[in-house]
N, C-alpha and C positions, 0 to 999 in steps of 0.2 A: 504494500500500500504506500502509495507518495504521500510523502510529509504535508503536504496542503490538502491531501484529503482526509486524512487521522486527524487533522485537527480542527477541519470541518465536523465532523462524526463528534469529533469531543464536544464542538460548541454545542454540536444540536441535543447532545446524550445531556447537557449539564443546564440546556436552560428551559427552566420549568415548565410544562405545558400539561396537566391536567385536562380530561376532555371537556368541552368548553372554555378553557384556558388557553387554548394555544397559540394568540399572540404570539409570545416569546420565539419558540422553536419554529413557529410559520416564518417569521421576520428571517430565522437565519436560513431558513431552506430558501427564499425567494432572492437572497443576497448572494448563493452561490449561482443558482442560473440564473440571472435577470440578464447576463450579457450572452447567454449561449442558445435562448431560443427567439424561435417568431412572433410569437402571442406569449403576454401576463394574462391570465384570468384567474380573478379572488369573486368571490363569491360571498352573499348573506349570510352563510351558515360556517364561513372558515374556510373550506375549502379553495389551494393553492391550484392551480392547473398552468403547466409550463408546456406549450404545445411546440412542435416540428412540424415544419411540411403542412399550416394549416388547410390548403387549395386541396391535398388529396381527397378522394374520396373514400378510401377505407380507414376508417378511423382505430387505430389500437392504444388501447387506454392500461399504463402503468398504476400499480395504485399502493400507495406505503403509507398506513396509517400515522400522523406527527402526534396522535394524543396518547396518556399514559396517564396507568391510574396513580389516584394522589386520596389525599383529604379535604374536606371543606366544612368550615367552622359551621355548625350550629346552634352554640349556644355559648355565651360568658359570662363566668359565676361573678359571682362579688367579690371574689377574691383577688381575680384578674384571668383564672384559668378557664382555656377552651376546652370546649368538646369538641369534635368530628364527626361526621358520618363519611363513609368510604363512595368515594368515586371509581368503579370497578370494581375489581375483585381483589384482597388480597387477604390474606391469614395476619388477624389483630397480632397476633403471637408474635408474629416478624417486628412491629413498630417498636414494640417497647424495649427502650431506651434510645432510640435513634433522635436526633437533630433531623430539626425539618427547618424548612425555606417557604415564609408564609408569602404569596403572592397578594399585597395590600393593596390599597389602594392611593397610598403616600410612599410606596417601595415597598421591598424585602423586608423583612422581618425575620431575626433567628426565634429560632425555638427549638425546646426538647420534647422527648414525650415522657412522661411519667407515669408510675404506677405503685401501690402500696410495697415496701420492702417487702422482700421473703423474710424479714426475720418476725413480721409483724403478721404474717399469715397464719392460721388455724389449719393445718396437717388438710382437711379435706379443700382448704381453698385452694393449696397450690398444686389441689390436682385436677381444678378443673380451668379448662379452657378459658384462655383471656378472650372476654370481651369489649365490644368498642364503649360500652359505656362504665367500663373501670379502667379506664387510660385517659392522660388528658393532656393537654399542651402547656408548658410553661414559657411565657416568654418573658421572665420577670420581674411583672408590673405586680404591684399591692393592692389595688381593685380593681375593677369591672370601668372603674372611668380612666385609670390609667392605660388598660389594654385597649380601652375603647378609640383613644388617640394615635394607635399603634394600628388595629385591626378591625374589622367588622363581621357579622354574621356575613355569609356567604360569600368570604376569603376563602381560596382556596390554596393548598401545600403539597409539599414532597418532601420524600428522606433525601434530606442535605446530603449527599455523596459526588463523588468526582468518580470520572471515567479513568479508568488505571488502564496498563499492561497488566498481565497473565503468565508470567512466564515469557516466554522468543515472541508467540506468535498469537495468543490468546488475549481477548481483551473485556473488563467488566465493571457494570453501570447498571444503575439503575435504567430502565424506559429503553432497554433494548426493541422489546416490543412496544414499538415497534419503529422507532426512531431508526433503529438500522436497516429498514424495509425503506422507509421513505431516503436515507441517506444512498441506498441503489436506486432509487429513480432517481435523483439529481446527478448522482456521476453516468447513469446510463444517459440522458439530456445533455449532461457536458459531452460527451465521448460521442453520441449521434448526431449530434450539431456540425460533426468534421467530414460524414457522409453526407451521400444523395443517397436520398429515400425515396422509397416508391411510397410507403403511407407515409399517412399522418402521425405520430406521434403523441401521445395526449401524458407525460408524466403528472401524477395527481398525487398531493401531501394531504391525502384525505383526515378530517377531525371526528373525536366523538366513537370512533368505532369500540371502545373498550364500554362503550353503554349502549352496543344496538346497532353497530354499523352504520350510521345514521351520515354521515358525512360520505362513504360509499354509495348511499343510496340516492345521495343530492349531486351530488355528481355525476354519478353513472346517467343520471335521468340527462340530466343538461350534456354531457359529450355524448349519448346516444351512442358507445361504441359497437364496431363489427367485433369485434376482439376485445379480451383484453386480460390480465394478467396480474395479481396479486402477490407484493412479497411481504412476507409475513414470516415472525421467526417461529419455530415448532418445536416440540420435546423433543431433545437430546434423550438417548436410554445409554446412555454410557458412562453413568454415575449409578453410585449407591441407591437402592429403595426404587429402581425402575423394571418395568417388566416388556423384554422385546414382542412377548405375545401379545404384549396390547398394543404397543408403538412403533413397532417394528424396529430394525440395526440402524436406529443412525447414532451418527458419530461425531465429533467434531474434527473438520477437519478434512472429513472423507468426501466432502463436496455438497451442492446444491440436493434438496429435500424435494423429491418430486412427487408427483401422487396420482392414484388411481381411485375412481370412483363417482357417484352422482353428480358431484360439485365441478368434475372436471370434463374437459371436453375430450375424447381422445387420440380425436384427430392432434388436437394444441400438443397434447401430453406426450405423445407421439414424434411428432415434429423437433420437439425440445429436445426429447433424448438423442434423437438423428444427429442433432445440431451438437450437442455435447461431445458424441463419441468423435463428430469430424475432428473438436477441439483438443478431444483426449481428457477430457473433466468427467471424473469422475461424477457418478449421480447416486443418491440416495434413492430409495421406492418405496411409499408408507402408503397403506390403501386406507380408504374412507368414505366408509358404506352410504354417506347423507350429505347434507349440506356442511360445508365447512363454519366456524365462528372468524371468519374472517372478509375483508371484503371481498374478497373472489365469488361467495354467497349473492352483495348484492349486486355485485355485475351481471351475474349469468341470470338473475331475474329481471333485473331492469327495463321496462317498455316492452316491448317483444320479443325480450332475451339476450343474450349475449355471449359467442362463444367465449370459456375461461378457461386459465389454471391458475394452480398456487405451486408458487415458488417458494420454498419454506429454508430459512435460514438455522441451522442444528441448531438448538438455545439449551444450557442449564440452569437450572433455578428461574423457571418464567415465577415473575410478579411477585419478586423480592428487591430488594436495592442490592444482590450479587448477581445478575444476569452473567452470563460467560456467554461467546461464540469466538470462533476463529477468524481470524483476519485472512485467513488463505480463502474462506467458505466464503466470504466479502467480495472478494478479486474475482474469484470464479464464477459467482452468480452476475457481477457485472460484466465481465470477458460474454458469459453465454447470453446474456441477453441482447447486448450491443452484437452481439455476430449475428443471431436470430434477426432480431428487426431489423437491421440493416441491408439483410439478403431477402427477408420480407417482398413476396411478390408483389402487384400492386391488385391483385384480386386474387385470394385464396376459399375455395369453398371447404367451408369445416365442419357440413353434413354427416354425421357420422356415415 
């Protein structure tokens, strides 16, 4: 990976973007391509679209969710401390003691999260499961008018972490999912902007997908694609407490996540692998009986449908502040897709 793109990937992994919040991470996605395509198009609902080649007529539409789930204040005691309810999905169990980064409305805000000492716990409390309303945020203040100067109800946060190295080659952050899916459609947009394409192009920093795909589906509707394609990180089964009989072998490392089943086209799915083996990039194969939880789901329903696939990035620990994937798996899914589109006919029928 070049150094200006690792540190693209850091900015976007490290600035806050909760769904519905994605300001921030939208702002640095649209500052890496704003000089390498045809069209800017933002939208009411978040939604980034960085189009190629907009005159063609077949339209193929990239799509990498920028939001990530977080917190958002509901309530502040008199004391000065917040509550939360969770934006997505995550395990309360992960938060506590973690530093969070309140997104104010007069700026950032630190904060911690706390929770009753174990030493002060009764033998059957600390065996049961932490919930979100025995954790609360400190940022401080000595009451509710002091915090109230700092923050407001429907502030929203994230666990304060920074994007590290892994070892040579591994790298880990919170908002992998899905910030590293949208970070391959910006370098695939920089890197196709230097061919001639038969289609169009449609790279989309879609928002909101960690509560309902919802910015997928505002999109998809407005570019109306022939195509189009989903990258999205997926369960690694190559750590402790994973079962390949459910997830199938992937790995990190061993290459791009590809996949068979309802959600996928396989004419698309088909084509891809073709395209890889010319490249010599290894591919992963995880099959999936239904609709995927990602936006590949609502492209392939959107208006009168939509040929898709998911490209699935190997991830461990999805939807903790330690996501892991490989920087090789990064390179490789950009290498194949910018070879794919670029060889891209200018009419392909994907009929099964």
């Amino acid at each position: 990976m070049r150094q200006d793109a690792e540190k693209f990937l850091k900015e976007l992994l490290e600035a806050p973007s909760p769904s519905g919040f994605e300001q921030p991470a939208a702002k640095v996605f649209r500052e890496r391509i704003k000089d390498y395509i045809d069209e800017m198009i933002t939208d009411v609902h978040g939604n980034t679209m960085g189009v190629l080649n907009p005159l063609a007529k077949f339209k193929f539409m990239l799509a990498g969710h920028i939001d990530e789930i977080g917190l958002i204040i509901t309530h502040i005691d008199d004391k000065g401390y917040l509550y939360t309810a969770q934006i997505g999905g995550m395990d309360p169990a992960l938060l506590v003691g973690q530093r969070v980064k309140i997104i104010g409305q007069k700026g950032s805000v630190f904060g911690v999260i706390g929770r009753k000492a174990i030493h002060q716990m009764k033998p059957e409390e600390r065996k049961k499961n932490v919930e979100m309303e025995n954790i609360w945020i400190d940022i401080g203040a000595d009451s509710k008018k002091e915090a109230q100067k700092l923050v407001s109800v429907g502030d929203a946060l994230v666990v304060d972490v920074e994007c590290r190295r892994l070892g040579k080659e591994k790298i880990v952050s919170r908002a992998m999912d899905d910030k590293a899916g949208a970070f391959i459609v910006a370098e695939v947009l920089r890197a196709l902007s230097k061919r001639k394409l038969n289609i169009s192009v449609i790279g989309v920093a879609t928002v909101q997908e960690e509560i309902g795909l919802r910015g997928a589906i505002t999109s998809s509707y407005s570019v109306h694609p022939d195509a189009g394609i989903a990258i999205d990180v997926g369960f690694a089964s190559d750590h402790p407490e994973t079962d390949p009989k459910q997830l199938g072998e992937v790995t990190l490392g061993k290459g791009p996540n590809l996949h068979r089943g309802a959600n996928i086209n396989p004419v698309l799915e088909n084509e891809l692998e073709k395209c890889a083996k010319r490249l010599n990039i290894p591919v992963q194969i995880s099959a999936i009986p239904r609709g995927t939880g990602t936006d590949a789901n609502a492209m392939q329903l959107s208006r009168g449908g939509a040929t898709t696939a998911l490209v699935s990035i190997p991830n461990r620990y999805m939807h903790t502040p330690v996501e892991v994937l490989s920087i090789k798996d990064l390179d490789s899914i950009i290498t194949l897709l910018v070879e794919f589109l670029s060889k891209h006919p200018a009419k392909r029928d994907y009929r099964p």
